[in-house]
C-alpha positions as CSV (number, residue, x, y, z in Angstrom):
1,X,58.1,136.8,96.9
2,X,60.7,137.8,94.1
3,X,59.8,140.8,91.7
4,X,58.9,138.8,89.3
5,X,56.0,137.3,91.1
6,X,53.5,139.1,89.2
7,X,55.2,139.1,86.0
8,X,54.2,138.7,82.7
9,X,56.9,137.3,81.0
10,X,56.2,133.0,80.0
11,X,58.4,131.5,83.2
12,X,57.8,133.7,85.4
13,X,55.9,130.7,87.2
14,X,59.1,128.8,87.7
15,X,61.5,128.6,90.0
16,X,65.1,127.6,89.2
17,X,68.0,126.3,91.4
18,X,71.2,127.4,89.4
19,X,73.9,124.9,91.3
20,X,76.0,124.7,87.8
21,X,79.3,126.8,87.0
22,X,81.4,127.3,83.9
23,X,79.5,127.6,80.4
24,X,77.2,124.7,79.9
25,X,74.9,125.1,83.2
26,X,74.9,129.1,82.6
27,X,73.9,128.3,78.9
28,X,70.9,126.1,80.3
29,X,70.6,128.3,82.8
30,X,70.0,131.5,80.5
31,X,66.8,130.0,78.6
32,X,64.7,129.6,81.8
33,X,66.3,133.8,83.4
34,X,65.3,135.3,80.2
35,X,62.0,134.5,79.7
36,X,61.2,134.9,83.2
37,X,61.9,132.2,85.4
38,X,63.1,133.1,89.0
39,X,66.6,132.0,88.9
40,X,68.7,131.3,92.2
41,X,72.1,131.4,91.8
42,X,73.9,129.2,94.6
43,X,77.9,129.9,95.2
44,X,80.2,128.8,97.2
45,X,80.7,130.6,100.6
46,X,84.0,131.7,99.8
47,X,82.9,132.3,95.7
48,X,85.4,129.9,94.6
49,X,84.9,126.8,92.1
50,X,84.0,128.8,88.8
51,X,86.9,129.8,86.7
52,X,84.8,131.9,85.0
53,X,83.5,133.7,88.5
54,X,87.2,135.6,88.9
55,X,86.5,138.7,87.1
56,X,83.0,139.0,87.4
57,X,82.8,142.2,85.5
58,X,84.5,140.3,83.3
59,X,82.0,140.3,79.3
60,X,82.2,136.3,79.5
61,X,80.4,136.3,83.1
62,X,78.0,139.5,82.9
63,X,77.0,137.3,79.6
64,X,76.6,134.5,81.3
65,X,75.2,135.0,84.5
66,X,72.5,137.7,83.7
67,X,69.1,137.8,85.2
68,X,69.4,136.1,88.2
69,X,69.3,136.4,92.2
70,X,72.4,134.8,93.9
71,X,73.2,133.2,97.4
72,X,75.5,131.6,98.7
73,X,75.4,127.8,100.6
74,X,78.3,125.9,101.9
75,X,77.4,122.4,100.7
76,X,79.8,120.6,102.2
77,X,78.0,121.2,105.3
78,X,75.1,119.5,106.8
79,X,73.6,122.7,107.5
80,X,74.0,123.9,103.8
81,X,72.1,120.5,103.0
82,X,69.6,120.9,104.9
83,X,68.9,124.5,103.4
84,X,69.1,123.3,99.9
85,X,66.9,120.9,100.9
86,X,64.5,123.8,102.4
87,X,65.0,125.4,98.6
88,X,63.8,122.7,96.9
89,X,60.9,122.3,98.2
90,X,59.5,125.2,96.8
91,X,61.7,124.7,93.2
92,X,60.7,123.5,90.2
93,X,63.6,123.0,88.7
94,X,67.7,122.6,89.4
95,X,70.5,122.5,87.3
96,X,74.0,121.0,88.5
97,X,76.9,120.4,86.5
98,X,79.1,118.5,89.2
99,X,80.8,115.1,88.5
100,X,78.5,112.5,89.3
101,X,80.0,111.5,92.4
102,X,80.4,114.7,93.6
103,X,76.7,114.8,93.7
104,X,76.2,111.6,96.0
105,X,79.2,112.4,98.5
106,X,77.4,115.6,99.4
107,X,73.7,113.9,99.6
108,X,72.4,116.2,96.8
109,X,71.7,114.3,94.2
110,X,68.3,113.5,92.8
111,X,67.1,110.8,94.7
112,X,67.7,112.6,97.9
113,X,66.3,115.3,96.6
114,X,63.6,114.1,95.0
115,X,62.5,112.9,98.3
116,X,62.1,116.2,99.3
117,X,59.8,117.6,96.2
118,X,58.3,114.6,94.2
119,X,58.4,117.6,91.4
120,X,61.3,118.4,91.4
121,X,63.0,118.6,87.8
122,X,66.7,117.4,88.3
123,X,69.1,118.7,85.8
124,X,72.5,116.9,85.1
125,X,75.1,117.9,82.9
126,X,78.3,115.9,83.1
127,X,81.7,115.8,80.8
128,X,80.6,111.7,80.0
129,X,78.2,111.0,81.3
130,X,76.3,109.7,85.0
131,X,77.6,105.9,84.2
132,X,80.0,104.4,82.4
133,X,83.8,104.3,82.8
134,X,84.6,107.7,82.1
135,X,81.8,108.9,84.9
136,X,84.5,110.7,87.5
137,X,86.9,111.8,85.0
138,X,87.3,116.0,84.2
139,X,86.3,116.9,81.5
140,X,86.2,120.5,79.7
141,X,84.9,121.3,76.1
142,X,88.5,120.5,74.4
143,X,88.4,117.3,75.6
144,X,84.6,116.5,74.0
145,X,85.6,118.2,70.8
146,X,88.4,115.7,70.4
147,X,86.8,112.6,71.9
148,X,83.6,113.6,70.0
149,X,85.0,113.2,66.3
150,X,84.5,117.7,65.7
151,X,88.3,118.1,65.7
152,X,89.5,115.2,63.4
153,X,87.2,116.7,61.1
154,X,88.0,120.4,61.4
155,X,91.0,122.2,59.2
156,X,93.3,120.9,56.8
157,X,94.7,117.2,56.1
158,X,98.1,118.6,56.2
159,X,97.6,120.4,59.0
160,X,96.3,118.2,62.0
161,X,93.3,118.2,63.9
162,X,92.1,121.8,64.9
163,X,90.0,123.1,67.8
164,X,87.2,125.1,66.6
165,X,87.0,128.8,67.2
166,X,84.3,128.3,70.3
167,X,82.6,125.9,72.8
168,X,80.6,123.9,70.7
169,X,80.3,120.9,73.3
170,X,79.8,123.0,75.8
171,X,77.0,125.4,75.0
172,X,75.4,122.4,72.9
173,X,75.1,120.3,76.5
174,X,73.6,123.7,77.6
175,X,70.9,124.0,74.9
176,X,70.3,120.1,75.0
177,X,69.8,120.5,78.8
178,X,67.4,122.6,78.5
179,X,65.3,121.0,76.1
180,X,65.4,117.7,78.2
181,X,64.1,119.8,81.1
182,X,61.5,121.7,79.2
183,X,60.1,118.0,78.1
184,X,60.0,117.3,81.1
185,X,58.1,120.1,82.3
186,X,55.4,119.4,80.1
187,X,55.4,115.7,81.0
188,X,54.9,117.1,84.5
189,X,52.0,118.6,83.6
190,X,50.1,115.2,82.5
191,X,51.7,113.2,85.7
192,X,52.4,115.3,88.1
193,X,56.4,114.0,89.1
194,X,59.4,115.2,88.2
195,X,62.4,113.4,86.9
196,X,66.0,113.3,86.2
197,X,67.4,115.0,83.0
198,X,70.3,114.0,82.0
199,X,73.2,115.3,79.0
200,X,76.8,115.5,78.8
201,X,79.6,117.3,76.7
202,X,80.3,114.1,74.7
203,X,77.0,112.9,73.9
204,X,76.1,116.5,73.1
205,X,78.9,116.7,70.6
206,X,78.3,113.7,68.9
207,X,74.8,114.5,68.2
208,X,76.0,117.8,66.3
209,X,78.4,115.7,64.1
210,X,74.6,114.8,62.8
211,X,75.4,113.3,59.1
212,X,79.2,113.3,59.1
213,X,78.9,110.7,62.0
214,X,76.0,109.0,59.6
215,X,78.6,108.7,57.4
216,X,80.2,106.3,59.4
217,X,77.6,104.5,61.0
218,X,75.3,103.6,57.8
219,X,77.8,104.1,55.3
220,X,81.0,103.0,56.4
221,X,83.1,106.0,55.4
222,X,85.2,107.8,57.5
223,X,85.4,111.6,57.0
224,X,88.1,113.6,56.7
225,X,89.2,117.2,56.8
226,X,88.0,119.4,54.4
227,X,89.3,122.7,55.4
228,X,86.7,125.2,54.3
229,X,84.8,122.6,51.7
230,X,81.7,121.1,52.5
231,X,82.3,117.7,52.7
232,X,80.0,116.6,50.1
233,X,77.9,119.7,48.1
234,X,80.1,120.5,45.7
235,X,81.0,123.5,45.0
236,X,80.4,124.7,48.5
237,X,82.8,126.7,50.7
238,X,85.3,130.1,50.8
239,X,87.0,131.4,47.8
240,X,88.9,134.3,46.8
241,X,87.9,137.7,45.4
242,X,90.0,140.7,44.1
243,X,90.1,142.4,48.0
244,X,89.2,138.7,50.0
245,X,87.2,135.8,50.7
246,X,83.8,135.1,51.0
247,X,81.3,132.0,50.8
248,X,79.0,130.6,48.7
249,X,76.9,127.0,48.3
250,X,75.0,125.2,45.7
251,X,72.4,122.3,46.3
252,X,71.7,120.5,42.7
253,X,72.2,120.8,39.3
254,X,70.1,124.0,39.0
255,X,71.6,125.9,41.3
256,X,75.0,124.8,39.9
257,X,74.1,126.5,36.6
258,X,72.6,129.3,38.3
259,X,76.3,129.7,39.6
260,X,78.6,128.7,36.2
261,X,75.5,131.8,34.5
262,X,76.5,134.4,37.2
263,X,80.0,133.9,36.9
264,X,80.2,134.5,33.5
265,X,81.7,131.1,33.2
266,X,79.6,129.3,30.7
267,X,82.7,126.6,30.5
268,X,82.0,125.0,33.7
269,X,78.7,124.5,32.7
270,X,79.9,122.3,30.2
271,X,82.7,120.7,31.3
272,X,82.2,117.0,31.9
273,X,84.0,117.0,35.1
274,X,81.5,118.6,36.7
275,X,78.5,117.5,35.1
276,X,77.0,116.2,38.3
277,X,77.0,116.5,41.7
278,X,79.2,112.6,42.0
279,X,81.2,114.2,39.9
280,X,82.2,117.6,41.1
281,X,83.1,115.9,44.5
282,X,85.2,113.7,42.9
283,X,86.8,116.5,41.1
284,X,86.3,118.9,44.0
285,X,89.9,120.6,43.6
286,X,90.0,121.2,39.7
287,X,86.3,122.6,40.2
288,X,87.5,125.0,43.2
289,X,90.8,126.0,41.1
290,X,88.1,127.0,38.2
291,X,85.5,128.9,40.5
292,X,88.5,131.0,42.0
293,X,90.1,131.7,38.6
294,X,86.6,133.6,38.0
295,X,85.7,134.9,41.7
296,X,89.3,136.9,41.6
297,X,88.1,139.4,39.5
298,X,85.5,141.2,41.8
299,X,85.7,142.4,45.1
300,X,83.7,140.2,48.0
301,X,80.5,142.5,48.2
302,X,80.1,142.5,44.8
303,X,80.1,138.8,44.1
304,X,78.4,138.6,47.4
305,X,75.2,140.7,45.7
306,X,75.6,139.3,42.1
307,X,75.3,135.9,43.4
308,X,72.3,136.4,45.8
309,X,70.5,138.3,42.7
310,X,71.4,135.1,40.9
311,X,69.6,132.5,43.6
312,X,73.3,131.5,44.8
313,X,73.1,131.7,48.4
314,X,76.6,133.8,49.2
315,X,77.6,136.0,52.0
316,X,81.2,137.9,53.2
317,X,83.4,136.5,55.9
318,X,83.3,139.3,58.5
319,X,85.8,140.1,62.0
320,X,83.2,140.1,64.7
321,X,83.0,144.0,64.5
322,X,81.9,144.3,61.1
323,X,79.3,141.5,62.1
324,X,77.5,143.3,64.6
325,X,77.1,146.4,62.3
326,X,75.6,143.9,59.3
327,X,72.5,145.8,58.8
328,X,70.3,142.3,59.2
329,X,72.2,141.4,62.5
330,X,70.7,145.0,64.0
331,X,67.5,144.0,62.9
332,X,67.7,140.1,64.3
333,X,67.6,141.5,67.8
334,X,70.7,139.3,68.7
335,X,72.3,142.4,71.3
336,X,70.5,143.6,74.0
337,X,71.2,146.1,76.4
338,X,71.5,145.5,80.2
339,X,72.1,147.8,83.4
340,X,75.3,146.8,85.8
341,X,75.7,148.7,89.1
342,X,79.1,148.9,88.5
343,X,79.8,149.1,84.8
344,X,76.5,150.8,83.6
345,X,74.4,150.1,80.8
346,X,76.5,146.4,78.9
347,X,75.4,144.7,75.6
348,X,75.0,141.2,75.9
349,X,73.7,138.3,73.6
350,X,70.0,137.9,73.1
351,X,68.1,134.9,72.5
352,X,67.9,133.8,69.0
353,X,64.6,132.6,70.1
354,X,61.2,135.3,69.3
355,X,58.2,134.8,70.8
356,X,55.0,137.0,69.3
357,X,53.3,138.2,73.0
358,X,56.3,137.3,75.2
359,X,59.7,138.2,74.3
360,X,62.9,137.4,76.5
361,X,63.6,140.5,78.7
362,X,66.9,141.1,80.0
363,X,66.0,142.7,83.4
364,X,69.5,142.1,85.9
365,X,72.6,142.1,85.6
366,X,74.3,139.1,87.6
367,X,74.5,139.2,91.1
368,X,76.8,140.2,93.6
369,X,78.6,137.4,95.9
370,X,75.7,136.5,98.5
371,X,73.5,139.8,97.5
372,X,70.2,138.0,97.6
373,X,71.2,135.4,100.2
374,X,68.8,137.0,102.9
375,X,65.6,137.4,100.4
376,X,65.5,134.3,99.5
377,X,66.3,132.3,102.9
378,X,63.3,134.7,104.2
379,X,61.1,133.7,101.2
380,X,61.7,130.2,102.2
381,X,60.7,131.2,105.5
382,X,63.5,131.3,107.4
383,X,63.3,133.6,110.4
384,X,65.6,136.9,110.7
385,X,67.8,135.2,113.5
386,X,68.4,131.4,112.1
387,X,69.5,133.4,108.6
388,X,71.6,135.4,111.2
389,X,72.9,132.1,112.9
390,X,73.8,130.4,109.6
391,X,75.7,133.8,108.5
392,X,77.2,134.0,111.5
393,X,78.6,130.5,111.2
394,X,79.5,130.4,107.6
395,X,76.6,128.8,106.3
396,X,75.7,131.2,104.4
C-alpha cells in the first residue's frame, strides 16, 4: 500500500484518480492531497496535454501538483482502458477535466466506469457544461470571465471591460468541484453508490457574481463598472493618501459617522448629500472627491491605524512582497514549506482551511513523469512482468 496507509491525516482513507490538467482539476485536486488523500496522478505517456506540465519546476506547477504519486496511461489505448478500469476499482474518487465528448470517445466516462465500481465518485469539470450547445466547445478561464458577466463589471466605464488580475473561473470550478464531491462522499456513506459531480467554468463564475447578478435577476438593473467603488456601500473603495492608496468601507449610518469623526471632517457629517446611504450612492463622486480631499493629508499606514482604532474597517494596498511579510499573513499559516529533489526545500500556498486535530500537511513535492507508475500498477496487483509488457509496449 501507499505511505500513507497508516496515516493520520482526515483522507488518508481515500483514494483519488487525478485525470484533470491545467488549474481547475489541480485546484480540486489539492483539497483531497493535502489533507491526506492518496492522490494518483495519471499523464500522458509522452507527458503532453498540460500547458502547465512544460516546466515542471516551474512555481505554477510545484503549486499545483503537490502531494501526489504520478503514472502514466495511454488512454487512447484499449490497454490503457482496461488499466484505468483496474484503478478504479479500488478508487474512491476521480476527477477529469476533458470536454465531454472526449470522455465518451475513449469509454471513460462515468457510466462505463461506474460499471466497474458502483462507488465510484465521478468528478466533471467542463468550460460549459456536459449538455447544452456549448458542450464541445474550448474553453479557458478568459473566456468564462467574459461570458460569465465578471469582466463587464470589472474597471472603468471609460476604459472597457478588464480581465481580472487571476483565474477566478478557474479555481472557483476547482473549489466548487470539490465541494460537490465531498457531498457526495457523505451521501455515500448513507447509500452506499456513488454518483456523478458535475461543475463548469461558466456556471462557477456566475455563481461568484452572487448579488451583482441578483441585481439583474430580481431587480432589473444592470451593473456597471465601478472601478475601485463598491457598487452600492457608499463610501467604500481606494483613495488617496499623502505617500498612496489604501482602502476603506462603511456599512450604515453609524459607521459613516464613525468615518466623517476620524477624518476630522465634521462637514460630511452634515452635509445633506450624504445624509444616507440612497443618498451617498447617488452622490457617490462628490462624496469620494470630499473623502480624498481629507485622506491626502496622511500617509496610508497612518490612516490605515486611525481608522481601524476608529471601527472603520481599512487596510493598505500591498505588491505581493510586502503581503507576504504582513505580520497577520505569517501568522495565518497561508505559506508552507515543501521538499523538491531537484530544487530543495519551495514555499507553496497552504490551505486557508484549519482543522483543530488534523491540519493539511504538505508531504511531496509533485511527481516525476511516470515515477510511481510501477507502485501503483503492483498495488493494483498487477504482476512484475504484465507491468513490464505494458512498459515495454508504451502502455505505460
Amino acid at each position: 500500500m501507499s505511505d500513507l496507509s497508516q496515516s493520520p491525516l482526515p483522507l488518508s482513507h481515500l483514494r483519488v484518480l487525478d485525470l484533470s490538467r491545467v488549474r481547475a482539476g489541480p485546484t480540486c485536486v489539492k483539497f483531497f492531497g493535502d489533507f491526506g488523500a492518496d492522490v494518483i496522478k495519471i499523464e500522458r505517456t509522452d507527458g503532453g496535454g498540460d500547458p502547465m506540465g512544460d516546466n515542471r519546476h516551474s512555481s505554477d506547477y510545484v503549486n499545483a501538483q503537490r502531494n501526489k504519486r504520478g503514472m502514466t496511461l495511454d488512454l487512447k489505448r484499449p490497454e490503457g482502458v482496461a488499466v484505468l478500469k483496474e484503478l478504479v476499482k479500488t478508487a474512491d474518487i476521480l476527477v477529469e477535466n476533458f470536454r465531454p465528448d472526449v470522455k465518451f470517445r475513449l469509454g471513460i466516462d462515468y457510466e462505463s466506469l461506474a460499471a466497474v465500481n458502483p462507488r465510484l465518485i465521478y468528478t466533471s469539470i467542463s468550460a460549459f457544461g456536459e449538455s447544452g450547445p456549448y458542450r464541445t466547445r474550448p474553453g479557458f478561464d478568459l473566456i468564462a470571465q467574459g461570458m460569465g458577466g465578471l469582466m463587464w463589471l470589472t474597471g472603468y466605464e471609460d476604459r472597457g471591460p478588464l480581465r481580472v488580475g487571476i483565474s477566478p473561473a478557474d479555481l472557483c470550478a476547482g473549489i466548487f468541484a470539490a465541494m460537490g464531491t465531498f457531498i457526495a462522499l457523505v451521501e455515500r456513506e448513507r447509500s452506499g453508490k456513488g454518483q456523478w459531480v458535475q461543475t463548469n467554468l461558466l456556471s462557477s463564475q456566475i455563481m461568484m457574481l452572487d448579488y451583482q447578478a441578483m441585481s439583474w435577476l430580481m431587480d432589473g438593473r444592470i451593473p456597471q463598472q465601478r472601478g475601485n467603488d463598491h457598487p452600492q456601500i457608499v463610501p467604500t473603495g481606494v483613495y488617496q493618501s499623502l505617500d498612496g492608496f489604501f482602502t476603506l468601507s462603511t456599512v450604515g449610518n453609524d459607521s459613516y459617522l464613525r468615518l466623517c469623526d476620524a477624518l476630522d471632517a465634521p462637514e460630511l457629517a452634515s452635509d445633506p448629500r450624504f445624509a444616507d446611504a440612497r443618498l451617498r450612492e447617488r452622490n457617490r463622486d462628490a462624496m469620494n472627491i470630499a473623502i480624498n480631499a481629507a485622506t491626502i493629508r496622511r500617509t496610508s499606514a497612518e490612516w490605515v491605524d486611525i481608522l481601524n482604532r476608529a471601527g472603520v474597517p481599512a487596510g493598505p494596498i500591498y505588491k505581493l512582497d510586502e503581503m507576504f511579510e504582513d505580520p497577520q499573513v505569517k501568522e495565518s499559516g497561508i505559506v508552507q514549506p515543501i521538499e523538491h529533489p531537484e530544487l530543495g526545500e519551495v514555499k507553496v500556498l497552504g490551505q486557508p482551511i484549519t482543522l483543530s486535530r488534523t491540519p493539511a500537511q504538505f508531504r511531496r513535492a509533485p511527481p516525476a513523469l511516470g515515477e510511481h507508475t510501477s507502485q501503483i500498477l503492483a498495488e493494483a496487483g498487477f504482476p512484475a512482468e504484465a507491468i513490464a509488457e505494458l512498459a515495454a509496449a508504451g502502455v505505460v
